[in-house]
C-alpha positions as CSV (number, residue, x, y, z in Angstrom):
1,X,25.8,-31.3,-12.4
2,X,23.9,-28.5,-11.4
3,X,19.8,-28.7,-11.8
4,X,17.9,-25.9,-13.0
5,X,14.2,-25.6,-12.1
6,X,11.5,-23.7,-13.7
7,X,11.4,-20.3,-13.5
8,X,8.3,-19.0,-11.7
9,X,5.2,-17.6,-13.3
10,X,4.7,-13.9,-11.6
11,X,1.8,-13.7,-9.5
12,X,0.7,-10.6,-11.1
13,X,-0.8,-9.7,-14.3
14,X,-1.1,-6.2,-16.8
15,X,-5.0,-5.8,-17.8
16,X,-6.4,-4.0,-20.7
17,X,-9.5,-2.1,-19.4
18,X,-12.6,-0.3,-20.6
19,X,-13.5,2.7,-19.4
20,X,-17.4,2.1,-18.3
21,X,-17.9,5.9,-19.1
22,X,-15.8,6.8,-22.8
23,X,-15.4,3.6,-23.8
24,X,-11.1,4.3,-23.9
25,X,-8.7,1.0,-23.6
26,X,-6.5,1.6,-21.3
27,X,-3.3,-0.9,-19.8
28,X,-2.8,-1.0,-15.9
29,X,-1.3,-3.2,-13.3
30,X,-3.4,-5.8,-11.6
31,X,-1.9,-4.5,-8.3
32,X,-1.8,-0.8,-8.3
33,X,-0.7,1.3,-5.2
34,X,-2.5,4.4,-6.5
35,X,-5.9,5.6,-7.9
36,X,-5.8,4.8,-11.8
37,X,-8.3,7.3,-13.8
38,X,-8.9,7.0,-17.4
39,X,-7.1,9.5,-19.5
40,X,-10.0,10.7,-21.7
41,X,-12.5,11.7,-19.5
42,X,-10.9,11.2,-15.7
43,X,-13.8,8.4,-14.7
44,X,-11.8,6.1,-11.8
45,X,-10.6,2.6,-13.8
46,X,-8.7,1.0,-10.7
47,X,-8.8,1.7,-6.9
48,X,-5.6,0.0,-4.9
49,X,-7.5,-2.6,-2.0
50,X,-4.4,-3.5,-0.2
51,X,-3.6,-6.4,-2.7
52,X,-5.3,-6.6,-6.0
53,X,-7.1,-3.3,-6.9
54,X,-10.7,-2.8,-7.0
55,X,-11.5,-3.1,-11.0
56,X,-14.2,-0.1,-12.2
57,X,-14.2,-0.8,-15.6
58,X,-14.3,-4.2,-18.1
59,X,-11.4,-6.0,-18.3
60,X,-11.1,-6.5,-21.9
61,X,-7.7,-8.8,-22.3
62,X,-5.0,-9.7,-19.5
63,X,-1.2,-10.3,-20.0
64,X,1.1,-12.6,-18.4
């Protein structure tokens, strides 16, 4: 008989954002390699840190 475990939770997450300058809603990864801009107005959401990223704006909701 053959015993299945549980299947792991990822460590990392999807956030909805809000741009601190438009207001715009916008979904990024929790862990992102690159500079994430808002695509209204350009303000800088997300800055990579090496792990998680540097969060500019509100996180509104997060998914997992």
């Amino acid at each position: 008989m053959v015993k299945r475990g549980l299947i792991p939770k990822p460590e990392s997450n999807f956030l909805k954002v809000k741009c601190p300058k438009c207001s715009n809603e916008q979904t990024l990864f929790e862990r992102c390699a690159t500079i994430v801009k808002c695509s209204v107005c350009d303000e800088i959401l997300a800055e990579p840190s090496g792990g998680r990223a540097t969060i500019k704006g509100e996180v509104v909701q997060t998914f997992s």
